[in-house]
Structure formats: C-alpha cells, structure tokens
N, CA, C and O atoms as a Maestro MAE file, in Angstrom:
{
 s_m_m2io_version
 :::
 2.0.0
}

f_m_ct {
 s_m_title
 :::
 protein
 m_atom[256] {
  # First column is atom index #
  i_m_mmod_type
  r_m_x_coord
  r_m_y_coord
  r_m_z_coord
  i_m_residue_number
  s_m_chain_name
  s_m_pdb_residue_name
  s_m_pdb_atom_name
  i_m_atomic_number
  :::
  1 25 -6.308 -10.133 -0.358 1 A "UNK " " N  " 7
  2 3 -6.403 -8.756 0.088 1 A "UNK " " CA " 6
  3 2 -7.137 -7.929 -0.963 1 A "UNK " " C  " 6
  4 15 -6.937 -8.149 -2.157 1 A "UNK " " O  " 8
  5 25 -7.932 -7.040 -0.573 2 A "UNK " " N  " 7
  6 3 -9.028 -5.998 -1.482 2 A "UNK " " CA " 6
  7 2 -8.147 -4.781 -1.231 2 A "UNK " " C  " 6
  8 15 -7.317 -4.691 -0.326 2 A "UNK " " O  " 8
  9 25 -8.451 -3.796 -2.207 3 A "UNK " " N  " 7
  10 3 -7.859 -2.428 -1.836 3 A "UNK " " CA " 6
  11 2 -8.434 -1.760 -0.264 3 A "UNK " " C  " 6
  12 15 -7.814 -0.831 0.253 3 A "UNK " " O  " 8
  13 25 -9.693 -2.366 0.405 4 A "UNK " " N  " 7
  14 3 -9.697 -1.515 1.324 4 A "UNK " " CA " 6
  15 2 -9.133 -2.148 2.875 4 A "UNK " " C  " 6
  16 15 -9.173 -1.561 3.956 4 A "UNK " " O  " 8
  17 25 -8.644 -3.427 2.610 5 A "UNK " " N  " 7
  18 3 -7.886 -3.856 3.907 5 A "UNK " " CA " 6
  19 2 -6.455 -2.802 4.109 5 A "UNK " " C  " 6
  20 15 -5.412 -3.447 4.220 5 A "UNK " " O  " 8
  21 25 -6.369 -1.951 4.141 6 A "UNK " " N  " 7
  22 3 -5.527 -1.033 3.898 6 A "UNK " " CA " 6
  23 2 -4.541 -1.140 5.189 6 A "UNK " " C  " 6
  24 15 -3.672 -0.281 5.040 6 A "UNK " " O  " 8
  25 25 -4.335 -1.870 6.415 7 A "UNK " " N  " 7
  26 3 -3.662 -1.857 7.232 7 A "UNK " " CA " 6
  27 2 -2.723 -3.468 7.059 7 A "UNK " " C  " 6
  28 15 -1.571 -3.805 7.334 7 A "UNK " " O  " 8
  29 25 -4.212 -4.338 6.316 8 A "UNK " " N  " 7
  30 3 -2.717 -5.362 6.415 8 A "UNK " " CA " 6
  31 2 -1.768 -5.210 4.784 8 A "UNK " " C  " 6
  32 15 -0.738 -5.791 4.442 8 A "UNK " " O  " 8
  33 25 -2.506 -4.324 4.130 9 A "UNK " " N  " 7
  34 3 -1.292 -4.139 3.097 9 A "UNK " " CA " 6
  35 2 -0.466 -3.339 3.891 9 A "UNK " " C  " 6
  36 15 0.495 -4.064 4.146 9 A "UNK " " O  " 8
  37 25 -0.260 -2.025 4.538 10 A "UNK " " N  " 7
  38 3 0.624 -1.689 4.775 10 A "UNK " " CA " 6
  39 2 1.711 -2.390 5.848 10 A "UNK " " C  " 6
  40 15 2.894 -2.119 6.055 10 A "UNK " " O  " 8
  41 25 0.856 -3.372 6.429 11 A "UNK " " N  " 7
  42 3 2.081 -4.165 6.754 11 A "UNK " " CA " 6
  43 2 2.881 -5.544 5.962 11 A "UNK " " C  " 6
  44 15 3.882 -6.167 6.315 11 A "UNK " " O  " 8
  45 25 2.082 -5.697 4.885 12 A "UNK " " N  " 7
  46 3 2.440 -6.251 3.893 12 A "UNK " " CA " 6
  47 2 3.997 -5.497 3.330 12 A "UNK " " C  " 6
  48 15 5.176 -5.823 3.464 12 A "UNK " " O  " 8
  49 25 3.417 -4.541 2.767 13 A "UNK " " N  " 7
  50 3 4.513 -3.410 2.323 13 A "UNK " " CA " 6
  51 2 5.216 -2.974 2.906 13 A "UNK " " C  " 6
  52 15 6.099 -2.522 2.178 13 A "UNK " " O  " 8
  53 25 5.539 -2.680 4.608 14 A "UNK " " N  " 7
  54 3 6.759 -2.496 5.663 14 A "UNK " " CA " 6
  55 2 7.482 -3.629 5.057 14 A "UNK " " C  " 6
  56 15 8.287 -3.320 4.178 14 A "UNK " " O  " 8
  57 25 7.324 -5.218 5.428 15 A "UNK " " N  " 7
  58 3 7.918 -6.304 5.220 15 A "UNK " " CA " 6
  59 2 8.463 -6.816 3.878 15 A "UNK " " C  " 6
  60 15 9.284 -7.731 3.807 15 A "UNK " " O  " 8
  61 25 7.870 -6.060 2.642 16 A "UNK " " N  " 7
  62 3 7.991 -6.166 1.457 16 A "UNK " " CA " 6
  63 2 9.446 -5.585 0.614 16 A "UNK " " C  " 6
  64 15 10.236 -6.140 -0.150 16 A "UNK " " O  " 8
  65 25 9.300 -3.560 1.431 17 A "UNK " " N  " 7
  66 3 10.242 -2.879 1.014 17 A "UNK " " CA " 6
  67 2 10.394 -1.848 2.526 17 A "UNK " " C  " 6
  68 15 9.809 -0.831 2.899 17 A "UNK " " O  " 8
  69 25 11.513 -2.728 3.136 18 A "UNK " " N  " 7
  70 3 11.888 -2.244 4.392 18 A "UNK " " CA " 6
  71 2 12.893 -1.027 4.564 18 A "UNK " " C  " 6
  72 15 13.254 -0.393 5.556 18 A "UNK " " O  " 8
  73 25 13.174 -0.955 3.355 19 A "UNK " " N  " 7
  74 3 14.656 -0.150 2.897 19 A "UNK " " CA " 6
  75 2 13.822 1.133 2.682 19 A "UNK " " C  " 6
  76 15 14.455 2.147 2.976 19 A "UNK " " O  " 8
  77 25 12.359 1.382 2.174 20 A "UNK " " N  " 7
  78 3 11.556 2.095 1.642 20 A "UNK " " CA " 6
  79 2 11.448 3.634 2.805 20 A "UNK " " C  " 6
  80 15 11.702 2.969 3.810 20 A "UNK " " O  " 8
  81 25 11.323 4.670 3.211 21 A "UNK " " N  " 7
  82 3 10.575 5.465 3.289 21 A "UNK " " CA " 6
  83 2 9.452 6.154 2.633 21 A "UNK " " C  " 6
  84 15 9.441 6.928 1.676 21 A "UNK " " O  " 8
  85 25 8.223 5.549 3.598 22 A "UNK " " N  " 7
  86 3 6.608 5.998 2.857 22 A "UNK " " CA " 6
  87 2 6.223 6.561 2.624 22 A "UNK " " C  " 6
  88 15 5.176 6.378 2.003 22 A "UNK " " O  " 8
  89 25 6.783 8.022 2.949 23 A "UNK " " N  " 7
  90 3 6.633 9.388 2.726 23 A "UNK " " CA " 6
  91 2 7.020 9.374 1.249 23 A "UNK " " C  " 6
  92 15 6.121 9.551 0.427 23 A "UNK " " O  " 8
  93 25 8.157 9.198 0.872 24 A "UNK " " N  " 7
  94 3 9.032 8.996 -0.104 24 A "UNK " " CA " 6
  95 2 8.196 8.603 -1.822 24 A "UNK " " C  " 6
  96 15 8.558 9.063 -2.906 24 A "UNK " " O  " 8
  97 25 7.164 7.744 -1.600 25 A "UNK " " N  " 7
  98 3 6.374 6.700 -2.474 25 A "UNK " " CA " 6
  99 2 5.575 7.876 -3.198 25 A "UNK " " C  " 6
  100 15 5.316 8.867 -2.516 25 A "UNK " " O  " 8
  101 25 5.223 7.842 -4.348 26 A "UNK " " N  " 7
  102 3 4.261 8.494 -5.258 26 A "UNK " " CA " 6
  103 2 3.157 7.194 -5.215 26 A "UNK " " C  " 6
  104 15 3.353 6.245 -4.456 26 A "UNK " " O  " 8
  105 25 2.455 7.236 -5.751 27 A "UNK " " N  " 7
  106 3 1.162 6.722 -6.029 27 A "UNK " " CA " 6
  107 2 1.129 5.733 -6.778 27 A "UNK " " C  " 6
  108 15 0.617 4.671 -6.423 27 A "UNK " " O  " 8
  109 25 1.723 5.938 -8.049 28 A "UNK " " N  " 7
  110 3 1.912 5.009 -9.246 28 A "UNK " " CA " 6
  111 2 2.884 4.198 -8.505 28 A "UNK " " C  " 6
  112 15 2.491 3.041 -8.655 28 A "UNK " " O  " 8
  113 25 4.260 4.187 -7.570 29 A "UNK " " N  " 7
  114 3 4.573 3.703 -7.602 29 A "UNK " " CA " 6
  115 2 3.584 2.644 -6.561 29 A "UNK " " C  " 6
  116 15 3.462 1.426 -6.691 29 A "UNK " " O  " 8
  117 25 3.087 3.329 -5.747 30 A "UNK " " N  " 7
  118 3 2.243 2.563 -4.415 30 A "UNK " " CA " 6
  119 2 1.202 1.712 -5.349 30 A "UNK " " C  " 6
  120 15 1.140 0.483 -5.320 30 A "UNK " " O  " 8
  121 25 1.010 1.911 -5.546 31 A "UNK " " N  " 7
  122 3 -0.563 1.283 -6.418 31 A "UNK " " CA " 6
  123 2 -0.011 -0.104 -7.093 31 A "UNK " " C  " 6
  124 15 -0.571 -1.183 -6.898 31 A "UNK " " O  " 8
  125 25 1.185 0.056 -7.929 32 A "UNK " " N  " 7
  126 3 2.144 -1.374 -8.465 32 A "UNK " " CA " 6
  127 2 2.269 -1.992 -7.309 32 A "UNK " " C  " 6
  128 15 1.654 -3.053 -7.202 32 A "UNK " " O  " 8
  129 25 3.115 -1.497 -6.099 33 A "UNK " " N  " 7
  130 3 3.292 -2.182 -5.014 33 A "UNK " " CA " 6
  131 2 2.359 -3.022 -4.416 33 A "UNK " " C  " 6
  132 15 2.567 -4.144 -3.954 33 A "UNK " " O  " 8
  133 25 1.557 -2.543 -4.449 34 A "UNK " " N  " 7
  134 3 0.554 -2.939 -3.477 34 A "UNK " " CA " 6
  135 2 -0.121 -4.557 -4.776 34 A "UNK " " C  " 6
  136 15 -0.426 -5.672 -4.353 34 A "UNK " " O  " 8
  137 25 -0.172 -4.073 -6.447 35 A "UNK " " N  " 7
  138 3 -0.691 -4.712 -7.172 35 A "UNK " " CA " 6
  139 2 0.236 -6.088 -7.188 35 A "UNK " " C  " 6
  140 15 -0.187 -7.243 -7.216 35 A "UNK " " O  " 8
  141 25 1.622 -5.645 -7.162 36 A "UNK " " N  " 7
  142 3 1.842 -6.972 -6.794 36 A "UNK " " CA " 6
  143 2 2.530 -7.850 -5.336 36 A "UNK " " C  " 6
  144 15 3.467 -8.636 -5.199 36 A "UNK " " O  " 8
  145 25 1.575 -7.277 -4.446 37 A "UNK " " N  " 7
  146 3 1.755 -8.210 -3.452 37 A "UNK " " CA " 6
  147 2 1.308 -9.654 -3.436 37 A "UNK " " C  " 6
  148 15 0.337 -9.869 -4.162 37 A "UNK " " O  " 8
  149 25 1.847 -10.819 -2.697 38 A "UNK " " N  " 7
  150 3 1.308 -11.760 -2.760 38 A "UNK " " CA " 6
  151 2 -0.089 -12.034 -2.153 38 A "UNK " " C  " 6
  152 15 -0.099 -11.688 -0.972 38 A "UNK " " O  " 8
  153 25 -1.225 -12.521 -2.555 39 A "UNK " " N  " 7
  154 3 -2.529 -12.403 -1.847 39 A "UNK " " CA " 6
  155 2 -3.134 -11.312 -1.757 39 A "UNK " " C  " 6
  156 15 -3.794 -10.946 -0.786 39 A "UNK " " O  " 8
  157 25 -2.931 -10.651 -2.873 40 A "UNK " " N  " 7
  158 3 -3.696 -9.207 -3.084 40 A "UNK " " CA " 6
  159 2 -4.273 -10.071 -4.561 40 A "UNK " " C  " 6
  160 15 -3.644 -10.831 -5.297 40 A "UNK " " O  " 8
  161 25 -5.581 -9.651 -4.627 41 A "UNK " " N  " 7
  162 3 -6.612 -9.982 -5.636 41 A "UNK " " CA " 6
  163 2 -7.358 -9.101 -5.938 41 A "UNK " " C  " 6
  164 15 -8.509 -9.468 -5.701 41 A "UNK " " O  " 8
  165 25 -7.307 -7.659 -6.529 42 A "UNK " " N  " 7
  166 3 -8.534 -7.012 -6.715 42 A "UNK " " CA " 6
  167 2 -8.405 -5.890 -7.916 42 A "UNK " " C  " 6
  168 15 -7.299 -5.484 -8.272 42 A "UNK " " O  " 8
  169 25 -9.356 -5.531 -8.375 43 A "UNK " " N  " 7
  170 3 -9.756 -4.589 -9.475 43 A "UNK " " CA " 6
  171 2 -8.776 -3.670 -9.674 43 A "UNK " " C  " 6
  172 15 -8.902 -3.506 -8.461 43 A "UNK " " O  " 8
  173 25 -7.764 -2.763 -10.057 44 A "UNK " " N  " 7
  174 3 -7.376 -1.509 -10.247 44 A "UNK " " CA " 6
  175 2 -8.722 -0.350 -10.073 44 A "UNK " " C  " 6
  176 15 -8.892 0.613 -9.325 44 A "UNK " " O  " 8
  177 25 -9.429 -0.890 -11.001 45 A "UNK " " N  " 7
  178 3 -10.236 -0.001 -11.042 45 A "UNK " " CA " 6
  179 2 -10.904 0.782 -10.309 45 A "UNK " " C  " 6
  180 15 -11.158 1.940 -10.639 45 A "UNK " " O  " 8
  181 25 -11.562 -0.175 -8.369 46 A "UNK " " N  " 7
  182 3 -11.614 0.410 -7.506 46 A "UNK " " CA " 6
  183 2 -10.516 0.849 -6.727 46 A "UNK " " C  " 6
  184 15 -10.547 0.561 -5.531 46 A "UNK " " O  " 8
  185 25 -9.791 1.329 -7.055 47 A "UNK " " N  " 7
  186 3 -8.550 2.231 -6.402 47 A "UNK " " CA " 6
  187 2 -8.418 3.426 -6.795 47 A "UNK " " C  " 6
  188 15 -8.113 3.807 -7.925 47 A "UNK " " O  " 8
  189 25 -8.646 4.042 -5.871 48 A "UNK " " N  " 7
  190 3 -8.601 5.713 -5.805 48 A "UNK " " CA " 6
  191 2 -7.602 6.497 -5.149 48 A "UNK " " C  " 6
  192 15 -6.913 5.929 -4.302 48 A "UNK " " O  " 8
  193 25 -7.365 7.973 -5.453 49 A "UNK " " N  " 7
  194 3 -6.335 8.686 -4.379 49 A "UNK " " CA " 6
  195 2 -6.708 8.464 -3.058 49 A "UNK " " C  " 6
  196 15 -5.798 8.304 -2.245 49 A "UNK " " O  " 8
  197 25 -7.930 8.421 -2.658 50 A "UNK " " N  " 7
  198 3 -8.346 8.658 -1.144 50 A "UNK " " CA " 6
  199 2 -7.369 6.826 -0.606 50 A "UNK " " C  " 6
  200 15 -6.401 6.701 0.144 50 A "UNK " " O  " 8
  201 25 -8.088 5.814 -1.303 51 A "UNK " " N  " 7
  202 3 -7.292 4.648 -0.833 51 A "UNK " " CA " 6
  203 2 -6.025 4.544 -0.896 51 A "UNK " " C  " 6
  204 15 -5.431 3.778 -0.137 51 A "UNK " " O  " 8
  205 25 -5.404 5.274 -1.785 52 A "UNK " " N  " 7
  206 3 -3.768 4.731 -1.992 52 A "UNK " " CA " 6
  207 2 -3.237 6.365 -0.797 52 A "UNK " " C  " 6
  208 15 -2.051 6.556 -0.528 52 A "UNK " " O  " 8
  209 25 -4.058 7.054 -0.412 53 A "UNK " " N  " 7
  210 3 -3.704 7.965 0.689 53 A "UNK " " CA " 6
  211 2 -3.845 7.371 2.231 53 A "UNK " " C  " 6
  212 15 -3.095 7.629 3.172 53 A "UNK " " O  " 8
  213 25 -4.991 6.517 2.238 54 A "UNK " " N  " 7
  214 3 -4.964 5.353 3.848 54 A "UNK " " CA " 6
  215 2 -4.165 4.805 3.516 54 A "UNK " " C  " 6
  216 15 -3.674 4.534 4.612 54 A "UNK " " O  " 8
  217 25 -3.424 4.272 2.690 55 A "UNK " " N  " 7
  218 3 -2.264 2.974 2.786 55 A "UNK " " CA " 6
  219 2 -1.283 3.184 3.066 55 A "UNK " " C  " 6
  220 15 -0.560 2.451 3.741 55 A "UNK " " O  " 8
  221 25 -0.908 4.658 2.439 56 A "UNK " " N  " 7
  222 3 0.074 4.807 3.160 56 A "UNK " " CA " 6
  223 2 0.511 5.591 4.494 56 A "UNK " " C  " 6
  224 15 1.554 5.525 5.144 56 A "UNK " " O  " 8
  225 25 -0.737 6.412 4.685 57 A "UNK " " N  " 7
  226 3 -0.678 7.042 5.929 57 A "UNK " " CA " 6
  227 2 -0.650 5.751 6.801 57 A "UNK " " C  " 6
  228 15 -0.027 5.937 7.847 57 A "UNK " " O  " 8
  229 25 -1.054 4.739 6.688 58 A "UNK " " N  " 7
  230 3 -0.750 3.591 7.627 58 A "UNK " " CA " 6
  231 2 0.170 2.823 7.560 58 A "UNK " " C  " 6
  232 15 0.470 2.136 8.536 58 A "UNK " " O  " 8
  233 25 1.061 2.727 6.007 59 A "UNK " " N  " 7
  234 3 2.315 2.338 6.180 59 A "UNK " " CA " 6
  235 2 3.198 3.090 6.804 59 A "UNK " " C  " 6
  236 15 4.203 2.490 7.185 59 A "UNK " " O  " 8
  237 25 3.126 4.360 7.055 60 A "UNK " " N  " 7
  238 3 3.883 5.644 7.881 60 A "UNK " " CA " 6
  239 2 3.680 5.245 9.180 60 A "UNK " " C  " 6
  240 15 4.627 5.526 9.915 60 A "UNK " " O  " 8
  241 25 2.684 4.638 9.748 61 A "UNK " " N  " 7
  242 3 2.556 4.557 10.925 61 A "UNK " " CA " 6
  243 2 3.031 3.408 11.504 61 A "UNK " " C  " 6
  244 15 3.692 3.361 12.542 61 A "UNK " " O  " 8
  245 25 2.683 2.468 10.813 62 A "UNK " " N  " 7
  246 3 3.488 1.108 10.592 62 A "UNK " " CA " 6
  247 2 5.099 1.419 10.608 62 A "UNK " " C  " 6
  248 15 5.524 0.832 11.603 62 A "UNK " " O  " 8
  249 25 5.909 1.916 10.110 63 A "UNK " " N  " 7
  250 3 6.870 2.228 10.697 63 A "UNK " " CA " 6
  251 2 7.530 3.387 11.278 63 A "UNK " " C  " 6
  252 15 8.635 3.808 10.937 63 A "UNK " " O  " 8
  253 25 6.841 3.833 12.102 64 A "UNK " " N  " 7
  254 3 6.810 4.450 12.928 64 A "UNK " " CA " 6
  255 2 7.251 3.451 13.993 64 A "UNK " " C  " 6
  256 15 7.348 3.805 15.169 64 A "UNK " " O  " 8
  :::
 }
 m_bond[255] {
  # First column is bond index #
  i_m_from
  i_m_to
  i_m_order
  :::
  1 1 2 1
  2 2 3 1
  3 3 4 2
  4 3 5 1
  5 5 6 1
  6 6 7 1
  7 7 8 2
  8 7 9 1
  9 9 10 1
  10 10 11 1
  11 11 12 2
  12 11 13 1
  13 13 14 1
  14 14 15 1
  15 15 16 2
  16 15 17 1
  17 17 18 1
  18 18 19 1
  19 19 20 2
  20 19 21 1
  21 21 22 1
  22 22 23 1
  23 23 24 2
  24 23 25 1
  25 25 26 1
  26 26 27 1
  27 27 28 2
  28 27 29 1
  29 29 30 1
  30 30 31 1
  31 31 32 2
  32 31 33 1
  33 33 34 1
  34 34 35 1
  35 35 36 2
  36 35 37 1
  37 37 38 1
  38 38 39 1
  39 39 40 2
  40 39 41 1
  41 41 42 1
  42 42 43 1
  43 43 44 2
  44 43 45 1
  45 45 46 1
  46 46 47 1
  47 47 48 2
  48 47 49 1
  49 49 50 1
  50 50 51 1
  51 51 52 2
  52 51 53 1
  53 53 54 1
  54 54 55 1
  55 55 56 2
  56 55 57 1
  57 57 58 1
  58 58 59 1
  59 59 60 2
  60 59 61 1
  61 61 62 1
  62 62 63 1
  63 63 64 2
  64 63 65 1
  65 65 66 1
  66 66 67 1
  67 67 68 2
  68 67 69 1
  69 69 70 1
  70 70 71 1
  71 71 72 2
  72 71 73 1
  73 73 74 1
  74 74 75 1
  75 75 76 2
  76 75 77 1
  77 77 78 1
  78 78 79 1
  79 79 80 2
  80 79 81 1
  81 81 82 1
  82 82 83 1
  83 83 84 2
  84 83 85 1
  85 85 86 1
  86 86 87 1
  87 87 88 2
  88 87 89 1
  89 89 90 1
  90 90 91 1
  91 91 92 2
  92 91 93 1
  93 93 94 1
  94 94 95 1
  95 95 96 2
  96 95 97 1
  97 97 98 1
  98 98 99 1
  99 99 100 2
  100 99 101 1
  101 101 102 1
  102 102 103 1
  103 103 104 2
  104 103 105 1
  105 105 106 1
  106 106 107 1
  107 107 108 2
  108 107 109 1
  109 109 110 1
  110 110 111 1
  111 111 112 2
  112 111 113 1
  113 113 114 1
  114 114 115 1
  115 115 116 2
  116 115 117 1
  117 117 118 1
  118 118 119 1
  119 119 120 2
  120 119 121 1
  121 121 122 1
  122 122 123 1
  123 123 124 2
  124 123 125 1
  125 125 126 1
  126 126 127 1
  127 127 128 2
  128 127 129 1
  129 129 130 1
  130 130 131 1
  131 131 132 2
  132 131 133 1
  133 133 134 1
  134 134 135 1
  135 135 136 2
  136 135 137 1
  137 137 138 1
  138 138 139 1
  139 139 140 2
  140 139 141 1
  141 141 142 1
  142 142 143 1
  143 143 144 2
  144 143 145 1
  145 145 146 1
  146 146 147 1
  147 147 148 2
  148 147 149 1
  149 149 150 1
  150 150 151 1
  151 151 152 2
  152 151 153 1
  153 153 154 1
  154 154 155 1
  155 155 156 2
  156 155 157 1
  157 157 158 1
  158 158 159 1
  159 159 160 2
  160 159 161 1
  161 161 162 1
  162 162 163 1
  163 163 164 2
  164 163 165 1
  165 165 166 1
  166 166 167 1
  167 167 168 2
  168 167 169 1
  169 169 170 1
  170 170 171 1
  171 171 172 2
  172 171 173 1
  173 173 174 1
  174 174 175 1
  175 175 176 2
  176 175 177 1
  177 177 178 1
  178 178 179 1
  179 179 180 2
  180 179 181 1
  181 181 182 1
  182 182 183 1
  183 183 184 2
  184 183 185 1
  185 185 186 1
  186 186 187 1
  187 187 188 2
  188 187 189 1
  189 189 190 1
  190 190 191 1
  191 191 192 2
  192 191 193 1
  193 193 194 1
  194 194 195 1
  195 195 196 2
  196 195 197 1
  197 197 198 1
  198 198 199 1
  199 199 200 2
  200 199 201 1
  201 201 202 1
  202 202 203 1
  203 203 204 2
  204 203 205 1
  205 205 206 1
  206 206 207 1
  207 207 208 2
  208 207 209 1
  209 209 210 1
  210 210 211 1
  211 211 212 2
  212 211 213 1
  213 213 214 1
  214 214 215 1
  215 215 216 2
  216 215 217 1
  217 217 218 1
  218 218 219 1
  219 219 220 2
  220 219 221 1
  221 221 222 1
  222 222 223 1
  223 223 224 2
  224 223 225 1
  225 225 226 1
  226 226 227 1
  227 227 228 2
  228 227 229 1
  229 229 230 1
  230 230 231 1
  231 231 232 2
  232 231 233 1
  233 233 234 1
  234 234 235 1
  235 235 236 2
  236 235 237 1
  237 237 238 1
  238 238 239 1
  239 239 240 2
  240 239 241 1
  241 241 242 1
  242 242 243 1
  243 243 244 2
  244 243 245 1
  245 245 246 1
  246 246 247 1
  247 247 248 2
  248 247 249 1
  249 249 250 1
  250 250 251 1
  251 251 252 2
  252 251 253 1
  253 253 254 1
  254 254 255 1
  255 255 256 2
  :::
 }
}
C-alpha cells in the first residue's frame, strides 16, 4: 500500500482499530497507524495533511 491508496487503508484501519472513532484520530496518531499497517510500504515523506485528511474522511465513511 502507497499513501495514496487511501480507501484500502481506510479499510485496513476500520479492521485494524474497530473500537476507534475516526473523527476522534489526530494526524500523528493516523499517520503511525497507517505506518504500521501490514503491506503498507512507503515514504513518510510523501505524506501530507491533504492525504492523511482523504484517509480518514474515508475511514468515516467506511464506518458509516
């Protein structure tokens, strides 16, 4: 996974931390999350507010 598959991390992350409300998540913490999912491989460096803002507006929707 790259930072911009941003829908199957957030369903990565529903299944990960189910207990979670996404609203709830700051950034730093989203950004670890996401860093250590399994089959996530990619830079920090390309990760920005705008991306760690799709991830979770789609983990919101995701559980929804």
């Amino acid at each position: 996974m790259k930072w911009t598959d941003t829908l199957e991390i957030a369903m990565a992350l529903a299944d990960s931390h189910p207990e979670v409300n996404p609203t709830q998540v700051n950034f730093v913490e989203l950004m670890g999350w996401v860093q250590a999912l399994p089959g996530f491989d990619d830079d920090p460096k390309y990760c920005g507010e705008r991306i760690l803002e799709a991830i979770q507006a789609a983990w919101i929707e995701e559980a929804d």
